[in-house]
N, C-alpha and C positions, 0 to 999 in steps of 0.2 A: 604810720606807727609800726615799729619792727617789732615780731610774732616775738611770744614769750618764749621762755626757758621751755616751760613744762610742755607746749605744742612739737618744738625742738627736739626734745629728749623721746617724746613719743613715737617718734620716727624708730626709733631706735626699740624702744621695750616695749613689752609686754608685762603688765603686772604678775608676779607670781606669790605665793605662800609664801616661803621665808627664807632668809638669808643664814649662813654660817660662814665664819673664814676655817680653811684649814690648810694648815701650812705643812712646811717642810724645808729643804735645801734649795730645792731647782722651785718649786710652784706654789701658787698659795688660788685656792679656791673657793668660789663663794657658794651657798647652799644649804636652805630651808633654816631661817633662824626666823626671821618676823615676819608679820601678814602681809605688809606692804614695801616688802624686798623682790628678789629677782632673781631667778634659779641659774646658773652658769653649770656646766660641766664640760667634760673634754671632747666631745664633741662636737661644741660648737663652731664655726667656721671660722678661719681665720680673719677674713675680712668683711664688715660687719655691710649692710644694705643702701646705708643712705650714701646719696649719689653728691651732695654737695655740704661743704663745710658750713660750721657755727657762724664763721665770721660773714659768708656769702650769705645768710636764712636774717641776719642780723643788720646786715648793712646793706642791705640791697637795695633799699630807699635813696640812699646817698647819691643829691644831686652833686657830680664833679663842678659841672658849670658852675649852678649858680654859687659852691665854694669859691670858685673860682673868677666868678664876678665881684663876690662879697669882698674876696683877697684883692682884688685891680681896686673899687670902689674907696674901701679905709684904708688903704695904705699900708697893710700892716705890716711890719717887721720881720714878722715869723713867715718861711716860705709855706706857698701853697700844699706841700707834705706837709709840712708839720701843723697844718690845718686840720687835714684831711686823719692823719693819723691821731691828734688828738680825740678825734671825733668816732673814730673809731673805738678807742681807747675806751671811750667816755664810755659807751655803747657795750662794750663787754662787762666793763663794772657793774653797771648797771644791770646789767642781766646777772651777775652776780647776787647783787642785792635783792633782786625779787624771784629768788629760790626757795619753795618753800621748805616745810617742815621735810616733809618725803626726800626732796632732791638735796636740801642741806645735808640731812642724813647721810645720804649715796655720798657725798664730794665728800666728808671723812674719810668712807671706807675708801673712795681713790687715793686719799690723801695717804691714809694707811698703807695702802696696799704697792702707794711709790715708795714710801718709807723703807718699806721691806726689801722692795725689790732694790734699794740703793745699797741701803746696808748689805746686801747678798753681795753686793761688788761688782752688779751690772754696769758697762758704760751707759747709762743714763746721766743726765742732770742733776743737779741737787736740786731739794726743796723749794729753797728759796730762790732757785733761777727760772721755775716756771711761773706765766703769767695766769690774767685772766682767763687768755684765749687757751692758752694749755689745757688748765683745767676745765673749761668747759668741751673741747673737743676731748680731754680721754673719759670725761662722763657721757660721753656721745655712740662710746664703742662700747663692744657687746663681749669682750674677754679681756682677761689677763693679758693673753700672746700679742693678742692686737694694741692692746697700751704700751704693754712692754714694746713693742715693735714703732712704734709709736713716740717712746721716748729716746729710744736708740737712734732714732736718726733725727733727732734734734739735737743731742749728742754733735753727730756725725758733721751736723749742719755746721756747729758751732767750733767745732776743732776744723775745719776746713774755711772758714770765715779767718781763723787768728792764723792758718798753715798761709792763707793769699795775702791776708795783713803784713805777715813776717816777710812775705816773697815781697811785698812793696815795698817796704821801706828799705829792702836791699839795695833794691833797683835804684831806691832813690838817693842810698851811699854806696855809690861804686867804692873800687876799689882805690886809688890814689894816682897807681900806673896806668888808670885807664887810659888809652892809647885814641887812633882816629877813626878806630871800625866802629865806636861807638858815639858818634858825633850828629846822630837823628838822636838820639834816646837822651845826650846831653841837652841839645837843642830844647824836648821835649822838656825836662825837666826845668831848663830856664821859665818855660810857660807861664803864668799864672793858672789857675783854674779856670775863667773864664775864657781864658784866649786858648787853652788845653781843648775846652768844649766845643769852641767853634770853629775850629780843625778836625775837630772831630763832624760835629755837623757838615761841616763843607766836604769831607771826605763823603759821608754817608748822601748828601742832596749828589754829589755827582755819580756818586753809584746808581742812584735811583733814574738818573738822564742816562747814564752811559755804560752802568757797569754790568754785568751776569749775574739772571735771577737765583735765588736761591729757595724755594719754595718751605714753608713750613706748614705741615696741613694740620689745623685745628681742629677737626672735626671729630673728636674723640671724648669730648665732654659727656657722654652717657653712658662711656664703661670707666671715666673715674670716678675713686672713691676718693671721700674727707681727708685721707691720709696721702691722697696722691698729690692734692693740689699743693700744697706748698714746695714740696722739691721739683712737681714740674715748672712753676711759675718760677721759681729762680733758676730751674735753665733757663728758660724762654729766657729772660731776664738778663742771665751771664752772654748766655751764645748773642744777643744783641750788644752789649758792650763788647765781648770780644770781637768780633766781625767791624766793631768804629775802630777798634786799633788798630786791624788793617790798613796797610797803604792804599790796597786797594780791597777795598770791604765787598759783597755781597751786596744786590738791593733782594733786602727781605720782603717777601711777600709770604704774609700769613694770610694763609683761607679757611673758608667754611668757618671762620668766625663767628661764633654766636657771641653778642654783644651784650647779651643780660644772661650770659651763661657764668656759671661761678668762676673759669678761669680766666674770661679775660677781666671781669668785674676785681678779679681778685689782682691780676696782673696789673690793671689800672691803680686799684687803690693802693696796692705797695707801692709798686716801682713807675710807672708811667709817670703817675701826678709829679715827681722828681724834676721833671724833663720837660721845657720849653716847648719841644718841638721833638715828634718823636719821627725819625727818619726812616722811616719803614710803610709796607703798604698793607692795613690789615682790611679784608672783605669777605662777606659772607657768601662768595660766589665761591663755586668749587675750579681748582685747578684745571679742570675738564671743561669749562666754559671758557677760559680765559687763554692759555694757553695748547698747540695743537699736541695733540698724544702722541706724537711721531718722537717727539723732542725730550718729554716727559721721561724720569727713570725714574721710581722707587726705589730707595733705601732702605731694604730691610735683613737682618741678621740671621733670619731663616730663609732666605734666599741662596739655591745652591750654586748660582751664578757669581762668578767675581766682578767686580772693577777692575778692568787691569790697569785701565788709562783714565787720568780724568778729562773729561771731553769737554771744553768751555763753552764750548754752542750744544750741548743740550743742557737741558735743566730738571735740578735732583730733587727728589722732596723726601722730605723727612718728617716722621709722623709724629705727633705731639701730644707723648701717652707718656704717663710713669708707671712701669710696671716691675717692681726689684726682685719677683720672684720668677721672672720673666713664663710665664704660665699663657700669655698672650700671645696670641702672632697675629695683631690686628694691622699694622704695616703691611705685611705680608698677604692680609688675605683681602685686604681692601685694593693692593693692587693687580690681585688675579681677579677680584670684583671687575674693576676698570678695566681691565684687561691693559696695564700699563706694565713694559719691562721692569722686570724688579732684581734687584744686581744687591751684593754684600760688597764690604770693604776686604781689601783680599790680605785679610790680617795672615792667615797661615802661611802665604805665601812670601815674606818679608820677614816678618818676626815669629819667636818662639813667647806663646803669651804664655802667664803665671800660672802655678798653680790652681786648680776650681774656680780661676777667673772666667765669669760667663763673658761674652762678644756682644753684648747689647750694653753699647756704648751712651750716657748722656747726651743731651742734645748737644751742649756747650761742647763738649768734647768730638763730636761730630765733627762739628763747625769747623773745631781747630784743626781736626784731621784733611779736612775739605780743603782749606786756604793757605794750610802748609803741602798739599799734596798740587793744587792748580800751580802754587807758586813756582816750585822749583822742581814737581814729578817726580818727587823722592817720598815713596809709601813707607821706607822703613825710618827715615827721619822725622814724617810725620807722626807715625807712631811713637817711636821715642822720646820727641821731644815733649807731645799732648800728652800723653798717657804712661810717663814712665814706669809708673810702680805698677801697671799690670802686666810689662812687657817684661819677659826673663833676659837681663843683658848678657848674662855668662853664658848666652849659647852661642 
C-alpha cells in the first residue's frame, strides 16, 4: 500500500497558527491567518529538506516485472509504458482524492498563489497544463521562491521539448538540394522505427564489447532534492539517446547505483520501461572497484586543470547531480575524496562563452561535447556545435 498524502506532506511542515496571503508586484506571502495553516517568511531556505520526490514516496511499490509479465501474459495492445505510466497516473489521482479538509484547503492557496504568480507574467505554465503530480510536488515545498523556481523550469522543460521537436522534424524535411554529404541521415530516415532502433541497439551492444568506457557516477542520491530529480533523470535519459546516435557511441557505465533510490526508480519508471533492451551497464559497485584509478579522470567545472586532449584509453566520469545554482562542488570534492585526477573542459581556452553563462554544463550536453571532441579533436567545434547559445560567436 503506497503511504498517504498527509505522511508525505509531513516531511515537509510543521503545523503553525495561522496563515495570511499578502501581496504585491514581485511576492506574495503567507502568514498567521487560521489555526491549522503554516507560517512562511523570507527567511526561509530556498530549497526545502525532503530528499525524494511525490511520485518516488508513491510509487515505490511498483513491481516493473510483474507489469511487465502481466504485459507478455494478455497480450495487450497498449506498450509496457503506457502500462506502467497509467498506473502511475492512477496513483497520483488518487492521492489527490484522499486529501483532506486541511491539505485540500493548502492546494487552493497553491492553486491561488500559481494564479498570481501567472498573471504577474512569470514564465511559468498555465493552470490548466499542470497535472496531479505538479500539484502535489509544489504542495511538497516550503516557499513561494521554491514553487516559483519550480514551475519555471517546467516552463523550461516544455519550450525545450517543442525547441528538439521543431529541430526533428527539420531534419526530417531537408531541404530539396540536399546533395551526397548527407546520404547516412537520408538512409537514416528511410528507416522505419523499428529497424531505426535496432541500429541503434547494434551500435550500442557493440560499444558495450568493443567500444571506450564512459563512466557515469550515480552516487549522489542523498544530496538531491524533489526538484532535482526530474531535470536529472531526463539528462540521464537524453545523454543515453544521444550517445545511440553516435556512430560510434560510448559503452555507459552507470555506478554506485542504488536501485530503490528515487532516481533510478524514477529513471526506470519514465524512460527505461520505453525500451526493450537497455544498452548500457548500471551497478552498484563504485568506479574504484571495477576499473584501475591510473586510467580514471574526473570531470568536474571547479577543476583548475584543463582537458587539453581527449585521451581514448583513459576513461572520464561525470558526476550525476542536478545542481542550477551550482552552490555544490560535489564532483569535485568526491574526486579529491578518491584521490582521482580531476581536469575541466578547457572552454576558455577555445571559446568566448556568454554573458553570466556559468560552465557547469548538463550531462546530455557533456556527452555531446565528449563525442564531438574524441571524434575529430576540435574543442571549439564541440562547443559550438552542443552548446551554441552559451558560446559568444561574435568574438
Amino acid at each position: 500500500m503506497f503511504p498517504t498524502v498527509s505522511r508525505l506532506l509531513s516531511k515537509r511542515f510543521k503545523p503553525s497558527s495561522k496563515y495570511l496571503f499578502l501581496m504585491n508586484s514581485h511576492t506574495l506571502w503567507i502568514n498567521n491567518v487560521t489555526s491549522e495553516g503554516l507560517t512562511y517568511c523570507r527567511n526561509v531556505q530556498l530549497y526545502s529538506t525532503l530528499k525524494q520526490s511525490v511520485v518516488h514516496d508513491l510509487c515505490a511499490d511498483i513491481n516493473v516485472s510483474e507489469l511487465k509479465a502481466k504485459h507478455k501474459h494478455e497480450a495487450l495492445s497498449c506498450s509496457l509504458a503506457d502500462i506502467v505510466q497509467s498506473e502511475v497516473e492512477q496513483r497520483l489521482s488518487n492521492a489527490i482524492k484522499q486529501l483532506n479538509e486541511r491539505e485540500l484547503r493548502f492546494l487552493k492557496i497553491v492553486q491561488l498563489e500559481h494564479s498570481f504568480l501567472f498573471s504577474e507574467g512569470y514564465s511559468i505554465p498555465p493552470p490548466e497544463d499542470l497535472t496531479d503530480r505538479n500539484w502535489l510536488e509544489a504542495m511538497t515545498m516550503s516557499s513561494m521562491e521554491e514553487r516559483l523556481m519550480y514551475y519555471c523550469n517546467l516552463e523550461r522543460i516544455v519550450k525545450k521539448q517543442k525547441t528538439e521537436g521543431e529541430k526533428r522534424i527539420e531534419e526530417m524535411c531537408p531541404d530539396s538540394n540536399t546533395d551526397g554529404e548527407n546520404s547516412l541521415s537520408i538512409f537514416l530516415r528511410c528507416l522505419g522505427p523499428s529497424q531505426e532502433e535496432r541500429l541503434v541497439n547494434y551500435r550500442l551492444a557493440s560499444a558495450m564489447l568493443h567500444g571506450g568506457f564512459l563512466v557515469i557516477d550515480l552516487g549522489f542520491d542523498q544530496h538531491q532534492l524533489s526538484t532535482d530529480i526530474d531535470p536529472l533523470v531526463t539528462q540521464l535519459w537524453n545523454l543515453y539517446l544521444l550517445n545511440g546516435a553516435n556512430l560510434e557511441p560510448f559503452h555507459l557505465v552507470f555506478t554506485n547505483c542504488n536501485f530503490s533510490g528515487s532516481v533510478y526508480r524514477h529513471l526506470l519508471l519514465t524512460y527505461l520501461v520505453k525500451v526493450d533492451f537497455v544498452m548500457a551497464t548500471f551497478t552498484e559497485k563504485s568506479h574504484m572497484d571495477i576499473f584501475s584509478s591510473e586510467n580514471l579522470i574526473y570531470l568536474s567545472s571547479q577543476s583548475k586543470e584543463n582537458l587539453s586532449v581527449f585521451n581514448p584509453n583513459k576513461i572520464y566520469i561525470l558526476g550525476a547531480y542536478h545542481d542550477p545554482l551550482v552552490h555544490k562542488k560535489l564532483s569535485y570534492t568526491k574526486a579529491r575524496q578518491e584521490n582521482l585526477t580531476c581536469l575541466r573542459l578547457p572552454i576558455d581556452q577555445h571559446v568566448k562563452w556568454s554573458h553570466q553563462a556559468h560552465k557547469d554544463l548538463d550531462l546530455d550536453n557533456m556527452v555531446g561535447i565528449l563525442l564531438s571532441a574524441r571524434d575529430d579533436g576540435q574543442w571549439k567545434k564541440a562547443f559550438v556545435s552542443v552548446v551554441p547559445m552559451l558560446v559568444n560567436q561574435n568574438v
